[in-house]
ROBA-684519 format. One line per field, with one value per residue: residue in one letter; x negated, y negated, z negated of N, C-alpha, C, O, CB in turn. Coordinates in Angstrom, 3 decimals. Atoms other than C-alpha are relative to their C-alpha. Glycine has a CB too. Layout:
REM ROBA-684519
code a:...
nX X:...
nY Y:...
nZ Z:...
caX X:...
caY Y:...
caZ Z:...
cX X:...
cY Y:...
cZ Z:...
oX X:...
oY Y:...
oZ Z:...
cbX X:...
cbY Y:...
cbZ Z:...
***
This chain:
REM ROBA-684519
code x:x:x:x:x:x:x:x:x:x:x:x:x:x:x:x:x:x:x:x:x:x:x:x:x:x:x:x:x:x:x:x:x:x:x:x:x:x:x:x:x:x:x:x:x:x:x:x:x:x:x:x:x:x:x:x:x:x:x:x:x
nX 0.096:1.323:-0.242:-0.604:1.072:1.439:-0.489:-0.439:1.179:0.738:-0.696:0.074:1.329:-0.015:0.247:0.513:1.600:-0.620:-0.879:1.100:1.313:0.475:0.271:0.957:1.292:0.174:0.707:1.801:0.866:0.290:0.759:1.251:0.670:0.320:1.632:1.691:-0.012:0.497:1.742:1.156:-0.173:0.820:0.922:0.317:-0.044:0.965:-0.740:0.669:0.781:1.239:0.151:1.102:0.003:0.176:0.890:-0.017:0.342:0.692:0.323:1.681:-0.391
nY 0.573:0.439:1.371:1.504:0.463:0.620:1.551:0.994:0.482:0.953:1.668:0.535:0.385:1.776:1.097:0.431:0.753:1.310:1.345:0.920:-0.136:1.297:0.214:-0.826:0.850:1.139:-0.022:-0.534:1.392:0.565:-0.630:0.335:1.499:-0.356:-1.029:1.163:1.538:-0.511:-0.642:0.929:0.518:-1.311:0.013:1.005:0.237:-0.712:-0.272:0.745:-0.499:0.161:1.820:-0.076:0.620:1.217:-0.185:0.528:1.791:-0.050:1.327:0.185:0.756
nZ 1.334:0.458:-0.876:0.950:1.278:-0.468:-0.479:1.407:0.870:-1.191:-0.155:1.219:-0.273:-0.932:0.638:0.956:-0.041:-0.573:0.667:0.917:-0.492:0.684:1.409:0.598:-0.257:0.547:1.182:-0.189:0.095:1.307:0.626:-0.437:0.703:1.774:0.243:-0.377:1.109:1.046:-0.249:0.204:1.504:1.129:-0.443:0.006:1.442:0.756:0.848:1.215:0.429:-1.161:0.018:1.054:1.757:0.686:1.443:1.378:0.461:0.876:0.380:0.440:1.079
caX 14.503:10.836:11.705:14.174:11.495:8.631:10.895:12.156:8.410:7.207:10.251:9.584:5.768:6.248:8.615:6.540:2.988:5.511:7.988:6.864:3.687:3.207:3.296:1.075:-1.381:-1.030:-1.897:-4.839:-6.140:-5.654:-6.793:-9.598:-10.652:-10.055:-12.795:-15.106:-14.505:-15.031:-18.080:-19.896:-18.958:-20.469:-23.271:-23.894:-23.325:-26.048:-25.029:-25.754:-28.304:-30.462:-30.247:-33.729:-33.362:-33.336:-36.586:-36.245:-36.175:-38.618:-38.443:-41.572:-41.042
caY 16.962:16.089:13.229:10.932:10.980:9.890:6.960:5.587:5.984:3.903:1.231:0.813:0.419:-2.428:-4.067:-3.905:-5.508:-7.861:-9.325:-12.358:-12.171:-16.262:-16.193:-12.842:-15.028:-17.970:-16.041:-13.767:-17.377:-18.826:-15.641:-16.154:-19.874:-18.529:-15.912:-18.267:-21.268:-18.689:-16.919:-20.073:-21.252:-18.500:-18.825:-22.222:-22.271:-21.453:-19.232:-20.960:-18.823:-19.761:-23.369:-24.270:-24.898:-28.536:-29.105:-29.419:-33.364:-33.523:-36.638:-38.248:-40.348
caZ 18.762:18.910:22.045:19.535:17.006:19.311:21.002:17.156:16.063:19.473:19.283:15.244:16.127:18.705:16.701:13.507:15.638:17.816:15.549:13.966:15.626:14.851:11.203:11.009:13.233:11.186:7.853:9.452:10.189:6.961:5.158:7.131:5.836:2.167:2.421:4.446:1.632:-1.068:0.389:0.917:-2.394:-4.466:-2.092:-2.430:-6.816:-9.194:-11.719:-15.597:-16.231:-13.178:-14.287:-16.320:-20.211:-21.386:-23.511:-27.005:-28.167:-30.999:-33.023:-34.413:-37.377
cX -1.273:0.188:0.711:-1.334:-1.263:0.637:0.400:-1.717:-0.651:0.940:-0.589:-1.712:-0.359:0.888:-1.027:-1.163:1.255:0.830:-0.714:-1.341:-1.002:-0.268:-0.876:-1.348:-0.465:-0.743:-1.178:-0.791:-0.450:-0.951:-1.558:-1.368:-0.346:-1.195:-0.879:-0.149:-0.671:-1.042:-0.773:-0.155:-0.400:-1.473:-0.914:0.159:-0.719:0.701:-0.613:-1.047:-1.738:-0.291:-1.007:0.753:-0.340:-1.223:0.279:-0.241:-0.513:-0.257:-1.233:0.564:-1.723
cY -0.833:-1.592:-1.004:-0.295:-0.824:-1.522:-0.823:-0.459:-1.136:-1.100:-0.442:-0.471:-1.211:-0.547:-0.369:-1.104:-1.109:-1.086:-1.266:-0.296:-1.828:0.077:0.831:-0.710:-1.055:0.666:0.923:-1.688:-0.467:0.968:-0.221:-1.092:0.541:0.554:-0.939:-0.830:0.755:0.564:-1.208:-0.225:0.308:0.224:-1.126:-0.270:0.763:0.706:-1.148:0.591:-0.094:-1.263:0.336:-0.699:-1.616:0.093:-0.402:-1.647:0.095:-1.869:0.038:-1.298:-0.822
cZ -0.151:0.996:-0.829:-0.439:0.568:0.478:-1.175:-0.496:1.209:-0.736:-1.555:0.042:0.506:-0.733:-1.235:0.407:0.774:-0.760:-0.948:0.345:-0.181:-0.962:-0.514:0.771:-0.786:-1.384:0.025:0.191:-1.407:-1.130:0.196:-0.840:-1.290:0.381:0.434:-0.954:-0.943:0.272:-0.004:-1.021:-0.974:0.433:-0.332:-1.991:-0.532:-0.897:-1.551:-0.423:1.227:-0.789:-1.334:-1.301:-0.121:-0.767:-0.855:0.052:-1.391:-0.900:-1.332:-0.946:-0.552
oX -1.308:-0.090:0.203:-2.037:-1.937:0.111:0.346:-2.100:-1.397:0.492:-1.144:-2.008:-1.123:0.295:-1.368:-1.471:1.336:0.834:-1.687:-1.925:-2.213:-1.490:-1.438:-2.454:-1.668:-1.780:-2.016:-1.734:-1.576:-1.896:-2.459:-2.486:-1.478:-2.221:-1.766:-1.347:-1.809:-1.901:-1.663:-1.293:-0.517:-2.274:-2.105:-0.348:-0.677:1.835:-1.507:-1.500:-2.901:-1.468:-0.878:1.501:-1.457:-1.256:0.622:-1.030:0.335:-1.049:-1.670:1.404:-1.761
oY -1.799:-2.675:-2.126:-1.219:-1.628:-2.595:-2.038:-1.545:-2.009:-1.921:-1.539:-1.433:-2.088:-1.506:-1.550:-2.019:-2.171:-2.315:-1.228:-1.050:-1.989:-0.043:0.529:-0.643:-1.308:0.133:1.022:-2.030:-0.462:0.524:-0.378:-0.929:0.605:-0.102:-1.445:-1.032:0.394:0.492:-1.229:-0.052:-0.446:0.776:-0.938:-1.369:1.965:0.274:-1.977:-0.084:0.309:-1.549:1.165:-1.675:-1.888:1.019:-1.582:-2.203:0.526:-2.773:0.856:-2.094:-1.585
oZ -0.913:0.481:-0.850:-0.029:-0.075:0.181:-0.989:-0.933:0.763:-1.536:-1.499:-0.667:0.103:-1.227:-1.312:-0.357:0.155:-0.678:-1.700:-0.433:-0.334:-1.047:-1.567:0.235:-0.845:-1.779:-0.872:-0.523:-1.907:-1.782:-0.628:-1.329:-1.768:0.558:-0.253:-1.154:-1.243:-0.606:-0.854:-1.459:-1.940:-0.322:-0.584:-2.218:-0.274:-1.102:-1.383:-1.347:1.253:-1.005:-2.234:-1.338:0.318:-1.577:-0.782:0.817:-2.173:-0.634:-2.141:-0.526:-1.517
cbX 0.037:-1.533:0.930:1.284:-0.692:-0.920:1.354:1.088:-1.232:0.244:2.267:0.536:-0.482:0.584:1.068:-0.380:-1.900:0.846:1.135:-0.243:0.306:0.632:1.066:0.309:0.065:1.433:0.871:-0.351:0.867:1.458:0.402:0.470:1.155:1.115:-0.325:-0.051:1.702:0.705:-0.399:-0.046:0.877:0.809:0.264:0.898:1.127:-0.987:-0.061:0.788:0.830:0.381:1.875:-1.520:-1.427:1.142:-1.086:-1.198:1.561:-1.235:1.522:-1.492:0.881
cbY 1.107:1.330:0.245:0.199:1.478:1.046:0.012:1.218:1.503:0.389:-0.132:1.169:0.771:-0.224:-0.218:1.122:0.924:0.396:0.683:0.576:0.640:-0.937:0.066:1.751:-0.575:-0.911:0.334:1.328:-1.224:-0.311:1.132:-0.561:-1.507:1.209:1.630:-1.185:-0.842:0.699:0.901:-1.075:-0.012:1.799:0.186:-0.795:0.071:-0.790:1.746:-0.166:1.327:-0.175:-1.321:-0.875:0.869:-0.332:-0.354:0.784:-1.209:0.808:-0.750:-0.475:1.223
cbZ -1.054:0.477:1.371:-1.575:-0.859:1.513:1.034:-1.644:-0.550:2.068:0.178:-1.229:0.738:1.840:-0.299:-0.726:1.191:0.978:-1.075:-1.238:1.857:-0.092:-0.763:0.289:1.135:-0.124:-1.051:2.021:0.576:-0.609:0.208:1.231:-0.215:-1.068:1.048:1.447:-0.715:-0.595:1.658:0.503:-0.417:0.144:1.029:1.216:-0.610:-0.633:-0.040:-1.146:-0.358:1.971:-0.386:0.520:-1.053:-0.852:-0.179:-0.902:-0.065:0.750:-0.457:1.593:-1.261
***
């Protein structure tokens, strides 16, 4: 009883990492880019509260 169960859980194992194995490469890639684009991106943008104050404009009459 215990031998089926180990050969269904092997074959369902290899197909789950083999099948398709292009398109799960293609979107670990792409996932990839996202995070890198968005980490720099947050890295690279001040928040509004960093950014200095405007001085007052004081008119002189």
């Amino acid at each position: 009883m215990n031998n089926w169960r180990t050969k269904l859980i092997s074959i369902l194992r290899t197909r789950v990492t083999l099948e398709n194995w292009r398109a799960k490469l293609i979107s670990l890639v792409l996932a990839t880019m996202l995070w890198y684009l968005i980490k720099k991106n947050i890295t690279t943008t001040t928040a509004p509260s960093e950014n200095p104050s405007p001085t007052p404009v004081t008119e002189t009459r």
